[in-house]
Biopython code that builds the backbone (N, CA, C, O; Angstrom):
import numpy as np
from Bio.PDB.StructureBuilder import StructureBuilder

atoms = [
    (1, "UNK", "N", (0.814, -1.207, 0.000)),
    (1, "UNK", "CA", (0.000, 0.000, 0.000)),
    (1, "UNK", "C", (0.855, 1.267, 0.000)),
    (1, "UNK", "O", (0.770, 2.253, -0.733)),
    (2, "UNK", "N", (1.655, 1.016, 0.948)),
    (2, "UNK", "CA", (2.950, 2.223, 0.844)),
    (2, "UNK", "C", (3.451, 3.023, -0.697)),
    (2, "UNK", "O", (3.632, 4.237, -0.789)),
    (3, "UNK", "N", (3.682, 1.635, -2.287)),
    (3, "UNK", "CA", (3.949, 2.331, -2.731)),
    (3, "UNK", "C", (2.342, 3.173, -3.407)),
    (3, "UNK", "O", (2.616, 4.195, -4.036)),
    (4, "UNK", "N", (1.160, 2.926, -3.352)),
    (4, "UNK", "CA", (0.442, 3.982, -4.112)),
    (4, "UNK", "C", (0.511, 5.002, -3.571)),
    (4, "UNK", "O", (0.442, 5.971, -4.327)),
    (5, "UNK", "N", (0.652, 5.262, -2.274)),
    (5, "UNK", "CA", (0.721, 6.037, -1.342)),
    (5, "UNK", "C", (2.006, 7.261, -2.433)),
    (5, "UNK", "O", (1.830, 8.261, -3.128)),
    (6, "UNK", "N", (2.792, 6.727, -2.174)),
    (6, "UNK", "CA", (4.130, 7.628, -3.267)),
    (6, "UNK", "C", (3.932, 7.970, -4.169)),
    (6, "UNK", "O", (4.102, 9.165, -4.413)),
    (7, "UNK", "N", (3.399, 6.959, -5.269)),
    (7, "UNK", "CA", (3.195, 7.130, -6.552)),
    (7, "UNK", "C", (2.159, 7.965, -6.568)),
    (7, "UNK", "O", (2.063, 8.546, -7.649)),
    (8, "UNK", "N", (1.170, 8.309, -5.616)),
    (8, "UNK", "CA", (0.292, 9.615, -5.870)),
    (8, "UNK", "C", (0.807, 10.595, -5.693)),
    (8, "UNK", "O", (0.735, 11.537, -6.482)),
    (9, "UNK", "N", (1.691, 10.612, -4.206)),
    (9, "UNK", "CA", (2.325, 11.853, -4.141)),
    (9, "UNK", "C", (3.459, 12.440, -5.208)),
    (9, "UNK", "O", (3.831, 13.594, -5.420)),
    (10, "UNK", "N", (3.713, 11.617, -5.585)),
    (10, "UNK", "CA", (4.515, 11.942, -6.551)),
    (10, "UNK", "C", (4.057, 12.541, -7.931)),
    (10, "UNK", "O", (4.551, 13.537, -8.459)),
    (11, "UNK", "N", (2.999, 11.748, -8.444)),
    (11, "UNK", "CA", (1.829, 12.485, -9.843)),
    (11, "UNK", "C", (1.338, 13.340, -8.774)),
    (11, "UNK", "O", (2.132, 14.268, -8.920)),
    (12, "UNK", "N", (0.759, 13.612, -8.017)),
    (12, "UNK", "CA", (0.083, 14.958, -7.569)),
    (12, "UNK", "C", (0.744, 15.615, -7.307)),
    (12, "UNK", "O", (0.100, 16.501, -7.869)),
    (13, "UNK", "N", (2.136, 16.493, -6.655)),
    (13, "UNK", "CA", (2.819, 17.384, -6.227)),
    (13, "UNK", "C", (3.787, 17.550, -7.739)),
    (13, "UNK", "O", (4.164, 18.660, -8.114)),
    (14, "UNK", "N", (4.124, 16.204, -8.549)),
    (14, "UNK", "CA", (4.822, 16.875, -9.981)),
    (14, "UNK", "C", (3.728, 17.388, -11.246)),
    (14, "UNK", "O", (4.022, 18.075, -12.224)),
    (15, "UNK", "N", (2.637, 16.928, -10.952)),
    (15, "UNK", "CA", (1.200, 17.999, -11.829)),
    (15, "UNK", "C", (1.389, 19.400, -10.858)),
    (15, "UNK", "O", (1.548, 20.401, -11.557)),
    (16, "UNK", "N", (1.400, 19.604, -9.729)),
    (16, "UNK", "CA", (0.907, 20.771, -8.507)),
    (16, "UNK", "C", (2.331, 21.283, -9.567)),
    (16, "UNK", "O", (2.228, 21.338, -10.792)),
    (17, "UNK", "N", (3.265, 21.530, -9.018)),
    (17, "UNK", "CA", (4.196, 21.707, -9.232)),
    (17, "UNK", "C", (4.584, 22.576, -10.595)),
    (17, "UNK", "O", (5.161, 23.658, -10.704)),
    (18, "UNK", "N", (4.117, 21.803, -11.448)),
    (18, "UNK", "CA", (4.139, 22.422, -13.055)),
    (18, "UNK", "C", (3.529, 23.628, -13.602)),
    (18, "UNK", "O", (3.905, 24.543, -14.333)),
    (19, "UNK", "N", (1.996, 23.173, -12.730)),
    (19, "UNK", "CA", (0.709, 24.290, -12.635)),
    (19, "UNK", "C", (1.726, 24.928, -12.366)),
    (19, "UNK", "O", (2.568, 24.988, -13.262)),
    (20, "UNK", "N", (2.017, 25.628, -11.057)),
    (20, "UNK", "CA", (2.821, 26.732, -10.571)),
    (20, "UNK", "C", (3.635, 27.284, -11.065)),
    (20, "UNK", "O", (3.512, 28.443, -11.463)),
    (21, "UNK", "N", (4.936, 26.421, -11.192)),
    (21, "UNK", "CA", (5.539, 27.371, -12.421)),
    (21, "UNK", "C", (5.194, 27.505, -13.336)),
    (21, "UNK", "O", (5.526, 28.606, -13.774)),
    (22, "UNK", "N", (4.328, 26.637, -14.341)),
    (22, "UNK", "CA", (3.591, 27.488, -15.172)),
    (22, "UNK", "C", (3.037, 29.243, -15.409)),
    (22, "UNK", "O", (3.301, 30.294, -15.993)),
    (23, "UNK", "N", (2.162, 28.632, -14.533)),
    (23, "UNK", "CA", (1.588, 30.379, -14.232)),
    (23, "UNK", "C", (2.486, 31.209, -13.927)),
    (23, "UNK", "O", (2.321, 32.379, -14.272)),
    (24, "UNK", "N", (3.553, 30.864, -13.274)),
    (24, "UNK", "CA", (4.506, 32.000, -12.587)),
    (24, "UNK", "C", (5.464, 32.012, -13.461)),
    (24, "UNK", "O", (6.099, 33.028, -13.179)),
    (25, "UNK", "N", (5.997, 31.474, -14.414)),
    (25, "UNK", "CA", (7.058, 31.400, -15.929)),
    (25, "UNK", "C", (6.121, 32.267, -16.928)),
    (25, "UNK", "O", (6.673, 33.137, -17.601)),
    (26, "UNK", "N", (4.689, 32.058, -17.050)),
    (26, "UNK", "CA", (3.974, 32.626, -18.211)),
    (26, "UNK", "C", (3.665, 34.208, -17.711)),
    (26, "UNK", "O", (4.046, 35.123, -18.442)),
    (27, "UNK", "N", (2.989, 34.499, -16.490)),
    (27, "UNK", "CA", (3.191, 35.902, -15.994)),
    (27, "UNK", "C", (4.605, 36.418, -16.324)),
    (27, "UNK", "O", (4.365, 37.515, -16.829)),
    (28, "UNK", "N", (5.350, 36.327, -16.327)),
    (28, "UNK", "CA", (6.653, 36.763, -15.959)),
    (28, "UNK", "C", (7.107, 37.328, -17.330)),
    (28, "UNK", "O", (7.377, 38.519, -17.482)),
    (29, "UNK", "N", (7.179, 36.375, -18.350)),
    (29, "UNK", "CA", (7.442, 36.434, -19.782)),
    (29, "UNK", "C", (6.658, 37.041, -20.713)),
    (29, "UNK", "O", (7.122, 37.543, -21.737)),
    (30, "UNK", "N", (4.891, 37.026, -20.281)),
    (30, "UNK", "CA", (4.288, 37.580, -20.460)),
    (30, "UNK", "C", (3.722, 36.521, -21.847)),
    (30, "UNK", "O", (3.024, 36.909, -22.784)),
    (31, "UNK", "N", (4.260, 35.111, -21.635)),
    (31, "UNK", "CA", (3.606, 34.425, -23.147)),
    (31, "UNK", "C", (3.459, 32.953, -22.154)),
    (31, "UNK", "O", (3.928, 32.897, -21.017)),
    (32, "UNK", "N", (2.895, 32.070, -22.663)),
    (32, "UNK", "CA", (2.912, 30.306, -22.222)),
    (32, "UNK", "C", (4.543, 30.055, -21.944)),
    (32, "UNK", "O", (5.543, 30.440, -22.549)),
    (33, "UNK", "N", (4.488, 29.819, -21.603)),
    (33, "UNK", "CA", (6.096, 29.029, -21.631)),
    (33, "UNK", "C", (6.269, 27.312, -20.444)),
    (33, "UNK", "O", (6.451, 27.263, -19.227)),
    (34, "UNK", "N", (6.165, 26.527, -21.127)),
    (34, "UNK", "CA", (5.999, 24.805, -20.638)),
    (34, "UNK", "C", (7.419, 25.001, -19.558)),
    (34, "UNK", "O", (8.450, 25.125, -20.219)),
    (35, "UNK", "N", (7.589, 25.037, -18.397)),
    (35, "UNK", "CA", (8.584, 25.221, -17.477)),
    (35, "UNK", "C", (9.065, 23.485, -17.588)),
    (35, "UNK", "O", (10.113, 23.435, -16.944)),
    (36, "UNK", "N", (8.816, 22.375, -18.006)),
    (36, "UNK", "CA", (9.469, 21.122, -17.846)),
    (36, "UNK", "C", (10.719, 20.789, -18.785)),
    (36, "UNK", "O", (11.170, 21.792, -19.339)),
    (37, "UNK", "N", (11.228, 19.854, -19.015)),
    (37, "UNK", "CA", (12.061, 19.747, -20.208)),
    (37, "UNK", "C", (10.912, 18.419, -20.525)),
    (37, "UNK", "O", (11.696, 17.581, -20.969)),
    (38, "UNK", "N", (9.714, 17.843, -20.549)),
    (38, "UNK", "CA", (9.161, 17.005, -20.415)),
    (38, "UNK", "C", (8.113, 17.076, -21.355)),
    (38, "UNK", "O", (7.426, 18.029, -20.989)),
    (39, "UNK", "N", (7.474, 16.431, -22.676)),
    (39, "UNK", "CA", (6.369, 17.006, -23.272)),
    (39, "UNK", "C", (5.327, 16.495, -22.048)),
    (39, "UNK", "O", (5.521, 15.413, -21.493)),
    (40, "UNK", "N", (4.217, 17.366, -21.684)),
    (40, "UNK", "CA", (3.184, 17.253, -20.741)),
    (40, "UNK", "C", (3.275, 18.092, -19.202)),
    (40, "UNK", "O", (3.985, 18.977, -18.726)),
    (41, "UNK", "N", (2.277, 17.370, -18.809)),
    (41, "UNK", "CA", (2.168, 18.577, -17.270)),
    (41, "UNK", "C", (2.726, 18.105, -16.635)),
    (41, "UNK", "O", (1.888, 17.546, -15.927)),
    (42, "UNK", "N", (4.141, 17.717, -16.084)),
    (42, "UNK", "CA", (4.907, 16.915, -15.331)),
    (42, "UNK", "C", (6.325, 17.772, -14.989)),
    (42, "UNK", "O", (7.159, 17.943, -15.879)),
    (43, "UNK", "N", (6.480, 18.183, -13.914)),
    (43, "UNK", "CA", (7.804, 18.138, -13.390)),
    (43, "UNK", "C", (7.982, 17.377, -12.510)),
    (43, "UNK", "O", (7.436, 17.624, -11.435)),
    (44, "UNK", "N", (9.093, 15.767, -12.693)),
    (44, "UNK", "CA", (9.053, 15.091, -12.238)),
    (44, "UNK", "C", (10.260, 15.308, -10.942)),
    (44, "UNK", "O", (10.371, 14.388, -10.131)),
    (45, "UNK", "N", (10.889, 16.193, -10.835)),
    (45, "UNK", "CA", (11.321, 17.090, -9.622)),
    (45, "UNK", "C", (11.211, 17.044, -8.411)),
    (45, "UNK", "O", (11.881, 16.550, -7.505)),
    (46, "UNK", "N", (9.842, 17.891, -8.509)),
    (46, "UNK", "CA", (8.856, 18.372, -7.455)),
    (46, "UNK", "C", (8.197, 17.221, -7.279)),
    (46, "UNK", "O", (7.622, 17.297, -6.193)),
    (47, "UNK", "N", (7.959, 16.036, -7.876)),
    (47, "UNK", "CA", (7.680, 14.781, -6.848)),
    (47, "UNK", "C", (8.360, 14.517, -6.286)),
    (47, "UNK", "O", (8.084, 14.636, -5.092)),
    (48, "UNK", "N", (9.361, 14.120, -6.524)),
    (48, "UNK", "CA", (10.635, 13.391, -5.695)),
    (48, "UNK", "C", (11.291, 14.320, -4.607)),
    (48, "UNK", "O", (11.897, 13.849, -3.645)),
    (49, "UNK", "N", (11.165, 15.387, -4.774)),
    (49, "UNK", "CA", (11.356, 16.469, -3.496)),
    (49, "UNK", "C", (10.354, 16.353, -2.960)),
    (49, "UNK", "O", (10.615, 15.792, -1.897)),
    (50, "UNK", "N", (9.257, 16.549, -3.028)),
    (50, "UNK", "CA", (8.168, 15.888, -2.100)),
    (50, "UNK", "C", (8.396, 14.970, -1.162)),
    (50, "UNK", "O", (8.282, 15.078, 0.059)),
    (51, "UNK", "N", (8.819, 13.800, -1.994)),
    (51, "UNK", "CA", (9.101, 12.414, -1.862)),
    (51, "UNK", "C", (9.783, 12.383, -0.439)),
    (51, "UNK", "O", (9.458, 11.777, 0.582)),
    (52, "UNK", "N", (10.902, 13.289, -0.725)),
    (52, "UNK", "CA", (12.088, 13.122, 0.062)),
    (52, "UNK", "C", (11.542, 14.321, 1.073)),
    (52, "UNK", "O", (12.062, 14.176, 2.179)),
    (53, "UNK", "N", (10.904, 15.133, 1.036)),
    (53, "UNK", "CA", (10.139, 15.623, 2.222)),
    (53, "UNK", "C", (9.413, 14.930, 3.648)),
    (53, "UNK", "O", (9.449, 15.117, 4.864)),
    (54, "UNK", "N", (8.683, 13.941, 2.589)),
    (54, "UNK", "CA", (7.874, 13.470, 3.859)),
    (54, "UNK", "C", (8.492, 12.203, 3.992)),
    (54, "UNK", "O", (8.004, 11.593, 4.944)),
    (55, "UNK", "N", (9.587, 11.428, 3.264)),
    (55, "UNK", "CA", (10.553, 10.799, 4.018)),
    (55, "UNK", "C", (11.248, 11.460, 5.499)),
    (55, "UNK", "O", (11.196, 11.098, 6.674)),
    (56, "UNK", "N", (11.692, 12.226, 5.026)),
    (56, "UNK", "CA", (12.407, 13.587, 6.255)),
    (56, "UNK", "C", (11.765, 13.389, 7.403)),
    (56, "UNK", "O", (12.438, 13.168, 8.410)),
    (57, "UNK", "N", (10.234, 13.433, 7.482)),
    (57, "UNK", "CA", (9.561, 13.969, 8.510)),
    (57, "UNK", "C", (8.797, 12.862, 9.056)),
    (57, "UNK", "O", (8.225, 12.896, 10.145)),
    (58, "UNK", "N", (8.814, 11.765, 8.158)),
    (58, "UNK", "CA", (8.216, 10.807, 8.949)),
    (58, "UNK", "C", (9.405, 10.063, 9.830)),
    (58, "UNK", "O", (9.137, 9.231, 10.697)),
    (59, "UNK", "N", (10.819, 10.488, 9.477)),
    (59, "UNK", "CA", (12.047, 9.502, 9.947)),
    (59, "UNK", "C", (12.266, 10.380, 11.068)),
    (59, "UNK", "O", (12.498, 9.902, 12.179)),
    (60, "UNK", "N", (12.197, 11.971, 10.819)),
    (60, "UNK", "CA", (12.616, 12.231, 12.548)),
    (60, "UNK", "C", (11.362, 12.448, 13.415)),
    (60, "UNK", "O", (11.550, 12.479, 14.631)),
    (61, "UNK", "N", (9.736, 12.649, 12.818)),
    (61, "UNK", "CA", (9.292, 12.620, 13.811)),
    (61, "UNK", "C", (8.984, 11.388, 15.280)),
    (61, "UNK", "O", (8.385, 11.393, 16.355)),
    (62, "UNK", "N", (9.885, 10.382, 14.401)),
    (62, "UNK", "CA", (10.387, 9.189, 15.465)),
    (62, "UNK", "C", (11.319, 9.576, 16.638)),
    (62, "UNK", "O", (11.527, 9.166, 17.780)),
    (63, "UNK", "N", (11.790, 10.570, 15.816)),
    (63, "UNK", "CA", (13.253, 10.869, 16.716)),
    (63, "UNK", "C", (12.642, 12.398, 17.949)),
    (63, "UNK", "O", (12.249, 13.509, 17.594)),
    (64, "UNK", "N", (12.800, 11.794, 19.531)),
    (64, "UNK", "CA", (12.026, 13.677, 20.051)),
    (64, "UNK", "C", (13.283, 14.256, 20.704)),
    (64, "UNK", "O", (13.937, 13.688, 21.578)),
    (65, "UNK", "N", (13.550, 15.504, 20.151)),
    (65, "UNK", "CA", (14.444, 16.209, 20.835)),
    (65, "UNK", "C", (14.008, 17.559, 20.708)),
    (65, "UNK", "O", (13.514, 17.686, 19.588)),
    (66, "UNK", "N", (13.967, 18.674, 21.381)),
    (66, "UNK", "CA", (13.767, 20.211, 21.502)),
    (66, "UNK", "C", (14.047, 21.431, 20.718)),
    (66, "UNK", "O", (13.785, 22.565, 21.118)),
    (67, "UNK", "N", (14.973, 20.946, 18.788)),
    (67, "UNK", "CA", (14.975, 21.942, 17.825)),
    (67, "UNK", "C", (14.257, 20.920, 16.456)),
    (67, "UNK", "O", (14.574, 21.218, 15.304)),
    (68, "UNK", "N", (13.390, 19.853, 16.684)),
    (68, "UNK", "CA", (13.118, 19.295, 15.610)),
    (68, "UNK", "C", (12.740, 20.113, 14.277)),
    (68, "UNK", "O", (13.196, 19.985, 13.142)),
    (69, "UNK", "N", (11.990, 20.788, 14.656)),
    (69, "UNK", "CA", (11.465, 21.834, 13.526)),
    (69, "UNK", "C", (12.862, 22.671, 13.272)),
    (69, "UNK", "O", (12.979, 22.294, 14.438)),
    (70, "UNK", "N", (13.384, 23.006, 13.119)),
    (70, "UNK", "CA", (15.014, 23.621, 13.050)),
    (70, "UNK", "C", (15.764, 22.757, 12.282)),
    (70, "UNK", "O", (16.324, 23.216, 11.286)),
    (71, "UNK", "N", (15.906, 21.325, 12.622)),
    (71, "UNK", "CA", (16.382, 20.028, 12.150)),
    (71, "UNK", "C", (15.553, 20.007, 10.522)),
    (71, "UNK", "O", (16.137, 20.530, 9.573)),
    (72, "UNK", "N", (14.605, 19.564, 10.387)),
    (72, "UNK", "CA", (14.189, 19.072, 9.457)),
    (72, "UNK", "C", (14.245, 20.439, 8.566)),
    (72, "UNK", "O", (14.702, 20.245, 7.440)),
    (73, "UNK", "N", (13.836, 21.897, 8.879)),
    (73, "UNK", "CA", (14.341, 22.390, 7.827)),
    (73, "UNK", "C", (15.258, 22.649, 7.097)),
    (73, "UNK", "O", (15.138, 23.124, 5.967)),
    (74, "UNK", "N", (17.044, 22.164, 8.058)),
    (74, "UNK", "CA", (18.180, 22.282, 7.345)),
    (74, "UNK", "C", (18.284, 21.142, 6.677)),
    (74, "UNK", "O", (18.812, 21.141, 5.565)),
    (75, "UNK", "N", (17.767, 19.918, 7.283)),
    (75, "UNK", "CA", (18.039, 18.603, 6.373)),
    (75, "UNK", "C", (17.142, 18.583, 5.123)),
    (75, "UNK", "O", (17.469, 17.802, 4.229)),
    (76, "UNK", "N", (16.136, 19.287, 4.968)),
    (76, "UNK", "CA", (15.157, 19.076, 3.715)),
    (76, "UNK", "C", (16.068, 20.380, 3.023)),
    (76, "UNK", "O", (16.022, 20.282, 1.797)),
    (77, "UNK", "N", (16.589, 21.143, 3.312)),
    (77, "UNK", "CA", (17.408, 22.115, 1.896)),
    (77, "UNK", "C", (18.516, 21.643, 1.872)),
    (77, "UNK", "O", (19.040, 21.879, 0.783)),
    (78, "UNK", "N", (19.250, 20.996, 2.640)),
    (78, "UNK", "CA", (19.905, 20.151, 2.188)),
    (78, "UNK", "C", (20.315, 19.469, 1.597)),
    (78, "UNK", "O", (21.498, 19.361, 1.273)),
    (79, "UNK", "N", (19.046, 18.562, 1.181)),
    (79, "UNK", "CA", (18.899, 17.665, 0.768)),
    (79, "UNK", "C", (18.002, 17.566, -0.400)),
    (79, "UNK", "O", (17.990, 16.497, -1.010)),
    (80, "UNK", "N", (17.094, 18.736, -0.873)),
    (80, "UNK", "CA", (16.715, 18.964, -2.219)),
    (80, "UNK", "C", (17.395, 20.045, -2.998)),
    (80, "UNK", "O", (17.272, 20.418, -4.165)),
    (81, "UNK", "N", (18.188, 20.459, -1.951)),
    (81, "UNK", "CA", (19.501, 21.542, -3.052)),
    (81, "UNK", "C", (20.357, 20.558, -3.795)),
    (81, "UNK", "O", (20.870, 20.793, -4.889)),
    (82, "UNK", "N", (20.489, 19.294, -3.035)),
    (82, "UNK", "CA", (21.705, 18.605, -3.720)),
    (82, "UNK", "C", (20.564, 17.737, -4.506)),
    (82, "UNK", "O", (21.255, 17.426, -5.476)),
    (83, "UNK", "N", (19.828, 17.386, -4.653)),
    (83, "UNK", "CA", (18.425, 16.728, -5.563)),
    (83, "UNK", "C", (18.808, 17.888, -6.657)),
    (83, "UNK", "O", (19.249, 17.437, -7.714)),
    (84, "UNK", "N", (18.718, 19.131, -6.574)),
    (84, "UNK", "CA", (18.565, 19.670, -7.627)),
    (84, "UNK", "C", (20.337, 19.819, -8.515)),
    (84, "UNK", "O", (20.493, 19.747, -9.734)),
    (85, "UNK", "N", (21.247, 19.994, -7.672)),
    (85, "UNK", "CA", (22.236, 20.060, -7.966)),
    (85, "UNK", "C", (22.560, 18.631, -9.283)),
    (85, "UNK", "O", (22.849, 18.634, -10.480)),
    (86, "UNK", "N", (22.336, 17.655, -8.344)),
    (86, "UNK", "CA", (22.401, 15.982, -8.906)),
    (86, "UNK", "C", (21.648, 16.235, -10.360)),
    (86, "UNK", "O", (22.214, 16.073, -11.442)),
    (87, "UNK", "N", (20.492, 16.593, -10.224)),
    (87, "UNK", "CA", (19.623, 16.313, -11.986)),
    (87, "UNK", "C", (20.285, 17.852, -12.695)),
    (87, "UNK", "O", (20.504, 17.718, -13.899)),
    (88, "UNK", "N", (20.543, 18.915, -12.276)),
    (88, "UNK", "CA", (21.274, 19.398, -13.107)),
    (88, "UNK", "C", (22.119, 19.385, -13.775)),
    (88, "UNK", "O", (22.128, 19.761, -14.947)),
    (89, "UNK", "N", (23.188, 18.850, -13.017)),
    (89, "UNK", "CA", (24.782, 17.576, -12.879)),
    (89, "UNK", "C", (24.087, 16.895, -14.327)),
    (89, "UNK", "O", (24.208, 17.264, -15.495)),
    (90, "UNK", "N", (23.440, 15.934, -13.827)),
    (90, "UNK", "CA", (23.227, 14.957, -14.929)),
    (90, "UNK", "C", (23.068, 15.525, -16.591)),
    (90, "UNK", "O", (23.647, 15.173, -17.619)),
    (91, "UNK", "N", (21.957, 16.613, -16.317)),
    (91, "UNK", "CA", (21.182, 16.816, -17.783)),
    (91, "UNK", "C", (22.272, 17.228, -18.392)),
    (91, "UNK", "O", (22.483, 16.931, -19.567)),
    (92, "UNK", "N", (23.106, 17.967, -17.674)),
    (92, "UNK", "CA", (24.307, 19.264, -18.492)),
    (92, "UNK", "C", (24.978, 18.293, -18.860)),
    (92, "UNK", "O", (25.434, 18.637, -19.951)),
    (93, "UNK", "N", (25.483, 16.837, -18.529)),
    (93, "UNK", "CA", (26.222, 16.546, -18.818)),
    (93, "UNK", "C", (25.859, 15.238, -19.808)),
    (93, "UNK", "O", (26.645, 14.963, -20.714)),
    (94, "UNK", "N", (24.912, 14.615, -19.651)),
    (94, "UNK", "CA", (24.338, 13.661, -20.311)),
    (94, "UNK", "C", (23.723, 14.119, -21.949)),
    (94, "UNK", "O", (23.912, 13.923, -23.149)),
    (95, "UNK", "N", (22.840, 14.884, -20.949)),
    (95, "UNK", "CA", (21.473, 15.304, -22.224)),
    (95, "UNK", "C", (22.022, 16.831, -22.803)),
    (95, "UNK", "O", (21.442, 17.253, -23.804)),
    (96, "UNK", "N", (22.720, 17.368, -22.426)),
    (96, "UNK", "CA", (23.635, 18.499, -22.717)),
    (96, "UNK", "C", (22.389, 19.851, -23.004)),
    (96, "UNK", "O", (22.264, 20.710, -23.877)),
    (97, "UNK", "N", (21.657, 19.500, -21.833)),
    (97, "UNK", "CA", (20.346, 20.400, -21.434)),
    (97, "UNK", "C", (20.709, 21.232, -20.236)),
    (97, "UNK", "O", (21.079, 20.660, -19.211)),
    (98, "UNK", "N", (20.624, 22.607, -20.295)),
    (98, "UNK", "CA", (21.114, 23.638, -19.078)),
    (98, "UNK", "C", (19.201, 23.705, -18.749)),
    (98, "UNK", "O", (18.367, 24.108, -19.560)),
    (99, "UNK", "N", (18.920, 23.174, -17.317)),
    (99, "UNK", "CA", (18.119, 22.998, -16.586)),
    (99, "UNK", "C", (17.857, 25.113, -16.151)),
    (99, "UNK", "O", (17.189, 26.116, -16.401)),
    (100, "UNK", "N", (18.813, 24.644, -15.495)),
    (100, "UNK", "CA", (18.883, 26.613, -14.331)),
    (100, "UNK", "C", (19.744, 26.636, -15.032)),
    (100, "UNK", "O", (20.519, 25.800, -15.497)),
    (101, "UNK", "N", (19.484, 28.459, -15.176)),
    (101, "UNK", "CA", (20.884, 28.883, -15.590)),
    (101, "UNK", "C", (20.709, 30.537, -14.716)),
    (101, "UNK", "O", (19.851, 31.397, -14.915)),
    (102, "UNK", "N", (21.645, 30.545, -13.915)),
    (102, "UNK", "CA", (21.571, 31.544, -13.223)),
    (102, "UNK", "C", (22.915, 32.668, -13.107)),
    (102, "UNK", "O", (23.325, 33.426, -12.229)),
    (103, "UNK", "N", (23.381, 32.280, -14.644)),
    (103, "UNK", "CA", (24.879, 33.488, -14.650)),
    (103, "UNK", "C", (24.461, 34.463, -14.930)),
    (103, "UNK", "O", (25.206, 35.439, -14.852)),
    (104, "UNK", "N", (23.130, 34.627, -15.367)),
    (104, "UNK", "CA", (22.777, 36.298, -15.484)),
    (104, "UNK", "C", (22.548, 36.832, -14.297)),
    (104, "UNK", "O", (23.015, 37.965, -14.189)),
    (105, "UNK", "N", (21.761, 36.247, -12.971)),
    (105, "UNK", "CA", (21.596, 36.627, -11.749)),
    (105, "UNK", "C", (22.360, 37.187, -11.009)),
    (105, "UNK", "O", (22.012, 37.470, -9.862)),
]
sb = StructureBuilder()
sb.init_structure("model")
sb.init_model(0)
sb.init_chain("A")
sb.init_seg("    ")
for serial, (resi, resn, name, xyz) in enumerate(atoms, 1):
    if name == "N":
        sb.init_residue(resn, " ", resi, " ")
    sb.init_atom(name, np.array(xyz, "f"), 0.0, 1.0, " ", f" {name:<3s}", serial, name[0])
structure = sb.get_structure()
């Protein structure tokens, strides 16, 4: 049961996900613009950061100590900075696709 449990969260938060930047890529530019490298409504991303969200929180709310909330927010940017780092890593170098590109910033 565990995995439908994922596999929804995962299609529902990488559809959620797309919506959003969608709208917030197309405001911005002022035209449509598909924010995935993916044909369809999918950033498959923002599932798996999900994913690894409520992994996070179901593993320390086992654990009780007095900065938990403090804890889990350094370990979840942590840990989806280097999620994002990793599939950027990959595309640039595999698929020779620049994901972010933030040298103009």
């Amino acid at each position: 049961m565990w995995f439908y449990k994922y596999l929804f969260i995962f299609a529902l938060f990488s559809i959620v996900g797309w919506i959003i930047e969608l709208i917030y890529r197309s405001i911005r530019s002022h035209k449509l613009i598909n924010p995935g490298f993916m044909i369809g409504c999918v950033v498959p991303l923002y599932g798996v950061g999900t994913i690894i969200l409520n992994l996070i929180s179901i593993l320390i709310s086992k654990i009780s100590f007095e900065y938990k909330i403090i804890f889990i927010f350094f370990m979840s940017m942590v840990l989806l900075t280097l999620l994002e780092l990793i599939c950027g890593f990959i595309f640039l170098k595999f698929f020779h696709i620049r994901l972010w590109d933030y040298r103009n910033n």
